[in-house]
MMTF fields as JSON, N, C-alpha, C and O atoms, coordinates in Angstrom:
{
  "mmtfVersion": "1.0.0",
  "mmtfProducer": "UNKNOWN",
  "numBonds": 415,
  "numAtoms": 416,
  "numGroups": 104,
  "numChains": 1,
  "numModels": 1,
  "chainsPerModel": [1],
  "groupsPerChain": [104],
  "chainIdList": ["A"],
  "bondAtomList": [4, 2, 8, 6, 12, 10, 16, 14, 20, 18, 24, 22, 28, 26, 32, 30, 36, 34, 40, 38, 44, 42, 48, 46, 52, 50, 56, 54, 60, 58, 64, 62, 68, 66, 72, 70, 76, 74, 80, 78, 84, 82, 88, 86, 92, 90, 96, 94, 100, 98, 104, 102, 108, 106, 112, 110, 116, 114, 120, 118, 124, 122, 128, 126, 132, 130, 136, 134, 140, 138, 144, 142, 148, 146, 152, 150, 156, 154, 160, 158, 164, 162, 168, 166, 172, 170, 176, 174, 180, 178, 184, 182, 188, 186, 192, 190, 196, 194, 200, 198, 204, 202, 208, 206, 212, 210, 216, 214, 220, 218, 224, 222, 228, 226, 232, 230, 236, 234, 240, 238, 244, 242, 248, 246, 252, 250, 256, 254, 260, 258, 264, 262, 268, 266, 272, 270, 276, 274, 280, 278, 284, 282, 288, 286, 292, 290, 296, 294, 300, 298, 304, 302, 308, 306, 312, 310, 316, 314, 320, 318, 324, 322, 328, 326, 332, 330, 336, 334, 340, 338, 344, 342, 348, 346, 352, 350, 356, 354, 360, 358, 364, 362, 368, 366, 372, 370, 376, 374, 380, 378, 384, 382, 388, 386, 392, 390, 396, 394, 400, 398, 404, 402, 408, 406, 412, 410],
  "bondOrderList": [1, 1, 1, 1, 1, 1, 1, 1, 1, 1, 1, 1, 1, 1, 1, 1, 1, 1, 1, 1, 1, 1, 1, 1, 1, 1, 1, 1, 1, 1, 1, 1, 1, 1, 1, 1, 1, 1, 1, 1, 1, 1, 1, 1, 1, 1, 1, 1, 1, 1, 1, 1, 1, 1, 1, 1, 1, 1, 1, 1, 1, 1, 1, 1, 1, 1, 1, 1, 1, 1, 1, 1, 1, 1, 1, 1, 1, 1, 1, 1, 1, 1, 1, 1, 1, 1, 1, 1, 1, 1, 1, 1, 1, 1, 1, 1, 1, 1, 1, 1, 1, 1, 1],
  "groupList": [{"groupName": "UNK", "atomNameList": ["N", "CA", "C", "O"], "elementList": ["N", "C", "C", "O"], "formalChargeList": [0, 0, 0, 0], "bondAtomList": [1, 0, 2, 1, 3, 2], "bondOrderList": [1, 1, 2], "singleLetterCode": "X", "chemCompType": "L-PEPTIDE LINKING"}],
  "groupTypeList": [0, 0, 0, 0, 0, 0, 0, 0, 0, 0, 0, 0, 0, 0, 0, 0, 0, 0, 0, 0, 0, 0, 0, 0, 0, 0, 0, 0, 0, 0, 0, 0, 0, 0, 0, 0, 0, 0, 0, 0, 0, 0, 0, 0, 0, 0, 0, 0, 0, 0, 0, 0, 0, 0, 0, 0, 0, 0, 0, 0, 0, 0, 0, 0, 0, 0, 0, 0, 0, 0, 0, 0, 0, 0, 0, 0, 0, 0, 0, 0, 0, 0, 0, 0, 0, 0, 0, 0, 0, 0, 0, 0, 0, 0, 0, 0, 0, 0, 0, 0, 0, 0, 0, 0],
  "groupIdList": [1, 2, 3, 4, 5, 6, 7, 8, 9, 10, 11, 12, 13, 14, 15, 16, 17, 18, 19, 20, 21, 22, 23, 24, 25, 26, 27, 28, 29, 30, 31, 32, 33, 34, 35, 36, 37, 38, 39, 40, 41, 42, 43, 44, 45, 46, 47, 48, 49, 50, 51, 52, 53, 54, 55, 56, 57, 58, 59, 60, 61, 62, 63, 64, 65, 66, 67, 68, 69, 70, 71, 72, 73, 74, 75, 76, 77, 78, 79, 80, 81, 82, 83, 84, 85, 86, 87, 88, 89, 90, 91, 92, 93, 94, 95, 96, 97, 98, 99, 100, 101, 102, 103, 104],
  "secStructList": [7, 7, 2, 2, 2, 2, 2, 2, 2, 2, 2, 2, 2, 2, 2, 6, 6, 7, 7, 7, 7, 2, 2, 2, 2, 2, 2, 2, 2, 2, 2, 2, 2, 2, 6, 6, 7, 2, 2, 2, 2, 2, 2, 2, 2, 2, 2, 2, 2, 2, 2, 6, 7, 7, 7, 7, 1, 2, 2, 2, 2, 2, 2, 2, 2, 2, 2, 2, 2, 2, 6, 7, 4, 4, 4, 2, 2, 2, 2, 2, 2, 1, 7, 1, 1, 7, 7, 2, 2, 2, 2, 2, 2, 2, 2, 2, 2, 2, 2, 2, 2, 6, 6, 7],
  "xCoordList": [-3.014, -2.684, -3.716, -4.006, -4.362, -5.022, -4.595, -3.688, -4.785, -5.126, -4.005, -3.016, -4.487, -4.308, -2.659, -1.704, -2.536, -1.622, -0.4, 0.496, -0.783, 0.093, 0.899, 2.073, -0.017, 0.359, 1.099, 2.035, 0.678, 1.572, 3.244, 4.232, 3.258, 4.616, 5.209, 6.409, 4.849, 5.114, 6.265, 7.427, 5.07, 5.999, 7.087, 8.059, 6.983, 7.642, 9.259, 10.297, 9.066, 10.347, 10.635, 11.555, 10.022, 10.812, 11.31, 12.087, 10.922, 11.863, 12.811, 13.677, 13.061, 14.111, 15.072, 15.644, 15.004, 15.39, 15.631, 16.737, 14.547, 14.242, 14.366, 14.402, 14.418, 14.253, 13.254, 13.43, 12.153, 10.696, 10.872, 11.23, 10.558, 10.271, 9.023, 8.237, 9.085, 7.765, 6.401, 5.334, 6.532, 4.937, 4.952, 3.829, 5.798, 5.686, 5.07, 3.92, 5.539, 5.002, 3.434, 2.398, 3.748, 1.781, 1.04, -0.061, 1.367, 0.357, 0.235, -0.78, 0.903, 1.313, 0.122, -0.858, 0.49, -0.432, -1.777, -2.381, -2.388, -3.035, -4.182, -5.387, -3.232, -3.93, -4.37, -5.566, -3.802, -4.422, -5.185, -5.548, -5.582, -6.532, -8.043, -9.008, -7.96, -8.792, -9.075, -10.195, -8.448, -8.543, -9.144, -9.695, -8.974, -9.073, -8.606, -9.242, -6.707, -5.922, -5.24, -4.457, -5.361, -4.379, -3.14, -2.209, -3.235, -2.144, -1.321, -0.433, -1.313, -0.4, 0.19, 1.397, -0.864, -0.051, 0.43, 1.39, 0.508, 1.558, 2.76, 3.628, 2.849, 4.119, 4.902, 6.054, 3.936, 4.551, 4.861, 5.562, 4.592, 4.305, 6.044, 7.072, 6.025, 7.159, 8.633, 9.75, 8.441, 9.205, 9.97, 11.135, 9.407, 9.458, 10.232, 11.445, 9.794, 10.676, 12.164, 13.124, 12.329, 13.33, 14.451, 15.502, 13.734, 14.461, 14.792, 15.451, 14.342, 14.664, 13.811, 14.232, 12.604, 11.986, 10.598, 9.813, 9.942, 8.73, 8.89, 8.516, 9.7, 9.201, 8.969, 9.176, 8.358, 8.204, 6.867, 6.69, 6.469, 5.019, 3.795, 2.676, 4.17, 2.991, 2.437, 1.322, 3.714, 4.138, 3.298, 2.773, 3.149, 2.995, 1.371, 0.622, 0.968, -0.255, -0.922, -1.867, -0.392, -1.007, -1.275, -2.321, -0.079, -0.522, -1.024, -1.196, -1.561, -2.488, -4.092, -4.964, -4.342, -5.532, -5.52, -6.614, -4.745, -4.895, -5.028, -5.667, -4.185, -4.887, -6.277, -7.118, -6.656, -8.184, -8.871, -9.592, -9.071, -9.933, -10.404, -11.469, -9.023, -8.932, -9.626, -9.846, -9.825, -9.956, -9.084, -9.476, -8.184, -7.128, -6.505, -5.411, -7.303, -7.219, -6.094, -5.308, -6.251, -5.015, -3.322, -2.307, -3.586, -2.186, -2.298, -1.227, -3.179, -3.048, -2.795, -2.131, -3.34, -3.34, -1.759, -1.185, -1.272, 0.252, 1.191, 1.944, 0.982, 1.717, 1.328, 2.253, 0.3, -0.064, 0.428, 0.584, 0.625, 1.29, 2.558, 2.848, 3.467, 4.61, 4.852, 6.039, 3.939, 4.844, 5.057, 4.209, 6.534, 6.626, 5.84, 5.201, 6.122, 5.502, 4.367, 4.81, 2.568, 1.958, 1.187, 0.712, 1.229, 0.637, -0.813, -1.439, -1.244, -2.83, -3.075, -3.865, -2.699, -3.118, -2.708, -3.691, -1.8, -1.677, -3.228, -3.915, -3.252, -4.241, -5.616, -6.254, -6.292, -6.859, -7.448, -8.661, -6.247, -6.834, -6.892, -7.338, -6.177, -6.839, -8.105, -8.895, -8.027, -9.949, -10.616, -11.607, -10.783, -11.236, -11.112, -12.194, -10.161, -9.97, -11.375, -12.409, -10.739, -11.722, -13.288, -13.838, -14.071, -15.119, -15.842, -16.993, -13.832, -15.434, -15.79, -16.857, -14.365, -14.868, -15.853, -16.051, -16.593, -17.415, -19.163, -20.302, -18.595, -19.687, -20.693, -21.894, -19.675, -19.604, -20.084, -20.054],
  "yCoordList": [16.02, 16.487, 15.935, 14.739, 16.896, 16.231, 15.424, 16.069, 14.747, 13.67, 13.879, 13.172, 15.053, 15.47, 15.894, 15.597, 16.594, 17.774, 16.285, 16.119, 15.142, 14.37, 13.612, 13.304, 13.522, 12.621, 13.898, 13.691, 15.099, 15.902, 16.074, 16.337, 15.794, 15.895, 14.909, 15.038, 13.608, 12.798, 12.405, 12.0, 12.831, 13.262, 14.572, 14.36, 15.561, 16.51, 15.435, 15.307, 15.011, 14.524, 13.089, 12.417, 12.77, 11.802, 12.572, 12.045, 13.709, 14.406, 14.679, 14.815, 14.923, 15.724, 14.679, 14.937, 13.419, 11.82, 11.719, 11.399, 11.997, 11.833, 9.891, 9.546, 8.949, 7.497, 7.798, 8.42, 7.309, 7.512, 5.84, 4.822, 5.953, 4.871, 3.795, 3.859, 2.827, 1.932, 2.693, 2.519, 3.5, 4.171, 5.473, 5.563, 6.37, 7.292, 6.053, 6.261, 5.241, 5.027, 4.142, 4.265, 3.382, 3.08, 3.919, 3.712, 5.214, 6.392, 6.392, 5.796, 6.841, 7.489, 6.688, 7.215, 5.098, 4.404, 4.116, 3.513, 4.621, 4.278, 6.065, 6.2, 6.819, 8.201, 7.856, 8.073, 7.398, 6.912, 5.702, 5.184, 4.977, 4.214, 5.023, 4.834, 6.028, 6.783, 8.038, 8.529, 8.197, 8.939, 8.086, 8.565, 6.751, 5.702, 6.164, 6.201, 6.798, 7.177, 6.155, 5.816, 5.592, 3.799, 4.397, 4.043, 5.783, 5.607, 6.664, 7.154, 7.151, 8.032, 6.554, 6.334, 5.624, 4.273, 3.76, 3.199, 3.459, 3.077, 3.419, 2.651, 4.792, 5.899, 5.332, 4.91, 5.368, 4.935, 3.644, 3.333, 2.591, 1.072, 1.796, 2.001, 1.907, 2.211, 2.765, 2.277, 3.47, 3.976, 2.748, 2.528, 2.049, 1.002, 0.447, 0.523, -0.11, -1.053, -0.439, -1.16, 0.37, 1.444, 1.094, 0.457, 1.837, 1.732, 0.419, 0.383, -0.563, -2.355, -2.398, -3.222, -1.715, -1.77, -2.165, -1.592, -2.937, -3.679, -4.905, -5.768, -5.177, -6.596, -6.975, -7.942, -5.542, -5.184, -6.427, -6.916, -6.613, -7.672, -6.641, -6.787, -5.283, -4.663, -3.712, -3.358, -3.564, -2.477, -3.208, -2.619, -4.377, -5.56, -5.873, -6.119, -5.829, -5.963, -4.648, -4.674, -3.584, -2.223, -2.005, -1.481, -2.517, -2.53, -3.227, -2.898, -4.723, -5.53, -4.849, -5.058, -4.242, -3.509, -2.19, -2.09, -1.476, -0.367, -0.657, 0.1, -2.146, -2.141, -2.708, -2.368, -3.885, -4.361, -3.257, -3.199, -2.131, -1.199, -0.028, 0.589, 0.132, 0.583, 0.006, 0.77, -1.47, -1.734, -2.839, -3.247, -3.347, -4.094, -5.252, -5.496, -5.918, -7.196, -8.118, -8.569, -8.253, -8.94, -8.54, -9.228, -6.811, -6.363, -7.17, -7.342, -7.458, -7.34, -8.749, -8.821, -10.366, -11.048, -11.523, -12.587, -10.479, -10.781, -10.927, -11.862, -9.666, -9.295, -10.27, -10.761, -10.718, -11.693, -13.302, -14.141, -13.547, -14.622, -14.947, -16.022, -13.652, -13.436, -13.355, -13.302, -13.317, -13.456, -14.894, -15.779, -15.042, -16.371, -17.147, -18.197, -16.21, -16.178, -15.649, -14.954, -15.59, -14.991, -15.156, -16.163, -14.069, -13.385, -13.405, -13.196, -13.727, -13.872, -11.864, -11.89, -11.001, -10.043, -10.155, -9.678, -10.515, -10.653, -11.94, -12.064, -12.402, -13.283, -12.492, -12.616, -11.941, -11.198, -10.324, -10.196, -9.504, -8.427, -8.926, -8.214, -10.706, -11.084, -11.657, -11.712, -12.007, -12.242, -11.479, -11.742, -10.085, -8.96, -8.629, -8.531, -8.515, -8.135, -8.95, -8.536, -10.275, -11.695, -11.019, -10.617, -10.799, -11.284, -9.368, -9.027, -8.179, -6.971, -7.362, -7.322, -7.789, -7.884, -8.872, -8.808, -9.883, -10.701, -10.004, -10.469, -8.752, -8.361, -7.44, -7.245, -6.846, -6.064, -6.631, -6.011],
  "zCoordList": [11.201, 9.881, 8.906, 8.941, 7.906, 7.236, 5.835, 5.309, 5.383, 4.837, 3.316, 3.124, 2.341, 1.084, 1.521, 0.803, 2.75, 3.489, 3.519, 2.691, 4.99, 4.927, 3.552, 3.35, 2.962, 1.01, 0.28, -0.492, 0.536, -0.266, 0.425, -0.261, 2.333, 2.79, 2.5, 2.738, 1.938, 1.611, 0.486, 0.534, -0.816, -1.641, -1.834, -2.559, -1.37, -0.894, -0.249, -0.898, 0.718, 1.029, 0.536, 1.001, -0.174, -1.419, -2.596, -3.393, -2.725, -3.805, -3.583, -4.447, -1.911, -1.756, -0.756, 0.304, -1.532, -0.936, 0.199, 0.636, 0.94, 2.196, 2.26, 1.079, 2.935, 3.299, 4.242, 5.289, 3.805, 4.916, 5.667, 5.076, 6.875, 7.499, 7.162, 6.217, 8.183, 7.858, 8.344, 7.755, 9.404, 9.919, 8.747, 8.25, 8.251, 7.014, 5.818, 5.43, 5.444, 4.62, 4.73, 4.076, 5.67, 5.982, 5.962, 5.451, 6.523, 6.661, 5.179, 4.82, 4.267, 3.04, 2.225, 1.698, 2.256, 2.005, 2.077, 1.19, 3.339, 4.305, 3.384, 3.173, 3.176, 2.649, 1.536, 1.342, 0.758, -0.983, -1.008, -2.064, 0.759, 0.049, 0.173, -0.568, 1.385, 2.563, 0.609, 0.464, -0.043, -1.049, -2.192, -3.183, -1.938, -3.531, -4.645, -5.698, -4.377, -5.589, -5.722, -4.835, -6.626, -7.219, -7.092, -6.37, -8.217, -9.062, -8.157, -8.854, -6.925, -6.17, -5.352, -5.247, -4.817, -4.314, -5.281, -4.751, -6.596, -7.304, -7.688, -8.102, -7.535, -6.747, -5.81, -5.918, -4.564, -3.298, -3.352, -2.389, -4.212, -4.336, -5.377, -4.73, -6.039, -7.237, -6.21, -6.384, -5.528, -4.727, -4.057, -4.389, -3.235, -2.313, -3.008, -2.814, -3.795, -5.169, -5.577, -5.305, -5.978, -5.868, -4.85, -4.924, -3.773, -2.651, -1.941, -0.902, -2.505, -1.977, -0.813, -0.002, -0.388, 1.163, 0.754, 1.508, -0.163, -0.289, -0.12, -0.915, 1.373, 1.817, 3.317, 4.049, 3.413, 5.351, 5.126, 4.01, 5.676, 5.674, 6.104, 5.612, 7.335, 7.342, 5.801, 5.417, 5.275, 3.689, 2.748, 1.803, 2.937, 1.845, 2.066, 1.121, 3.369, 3.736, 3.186, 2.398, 3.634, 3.358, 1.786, 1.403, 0.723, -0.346, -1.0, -2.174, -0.441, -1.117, -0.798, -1.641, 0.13, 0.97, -0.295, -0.85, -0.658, -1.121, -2.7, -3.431, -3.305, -4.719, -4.648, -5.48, -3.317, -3.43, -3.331, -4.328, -2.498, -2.29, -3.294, -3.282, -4.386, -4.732, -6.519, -7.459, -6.513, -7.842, -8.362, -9.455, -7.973, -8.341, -8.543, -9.052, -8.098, -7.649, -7.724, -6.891, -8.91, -9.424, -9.222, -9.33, -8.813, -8.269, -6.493, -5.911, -6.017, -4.986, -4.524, -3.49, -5.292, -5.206, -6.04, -5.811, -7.005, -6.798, -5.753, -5.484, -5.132, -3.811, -3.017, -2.369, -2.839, -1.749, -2.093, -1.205, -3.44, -3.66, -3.028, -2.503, -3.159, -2.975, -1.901, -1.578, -1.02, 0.584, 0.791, 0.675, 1.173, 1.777, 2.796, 2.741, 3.817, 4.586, 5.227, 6.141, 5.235, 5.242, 6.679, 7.203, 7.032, 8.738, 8.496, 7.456, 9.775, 9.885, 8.974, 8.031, 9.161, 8.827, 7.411, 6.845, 6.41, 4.982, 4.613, 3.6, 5.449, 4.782, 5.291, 4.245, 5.964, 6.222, 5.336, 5.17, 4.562, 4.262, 2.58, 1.68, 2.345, 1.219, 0.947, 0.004, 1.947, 2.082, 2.204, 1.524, 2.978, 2.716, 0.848, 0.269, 0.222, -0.881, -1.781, -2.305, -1.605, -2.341, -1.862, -2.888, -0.76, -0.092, -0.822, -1.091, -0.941, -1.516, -3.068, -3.681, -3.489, -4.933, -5.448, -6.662, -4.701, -4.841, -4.19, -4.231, -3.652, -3.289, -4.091, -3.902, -5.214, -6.405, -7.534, -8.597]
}
């Protein structure tokens, strides 16, 4: 499925209050960073919140990756504060975050 196609079924069945899983929404995520749309992941980031499900750790990883990539930093190094507990891959993809924006 391509890319624009998956992010539009996306929202399509959050209108129609669909509960997307954890792999629907990584993808979902995973499309707006592959797009560098902030503000459709701040949707999906808004949603999550909503629905009480922004504290999966892969959800949490995916959206610290999608505000660094995207420009964000400081959204992303929130989220990353906030994990209690942080997985070699949450710390990962904050050093990735730290190491592009220093490259810039």
């Amino acid at each position: 499925m391509g890319i624009v196609l998956r992010l539009w079924r996306f929202s399509k069945l959050t209108r129609e209050n669909v509960r997307h899983n954890q792999v629907q929404i990584v993808g979902a995520l995973s499309t707006t960073i592959d797009l560098r749309d902030i503000e459709k992941g701040k949707e999906i980031h808004d949603y999550l919140i909503q629905r009480g499900t922004s504290s999966d750790s892969e959800v949490i990883t995916t959206l610290i990756t999608m505000y660094a990539k995207c420009g964000n930093l400081n959204l992303a190094k929130e989220l990353f504060n906030g994990i209690e507990n942080g997985d070699f891959v949450a710390w990962s993809a904050m050093i990735y975050a730290l190491a592009h924006r220093a490259s810039q």
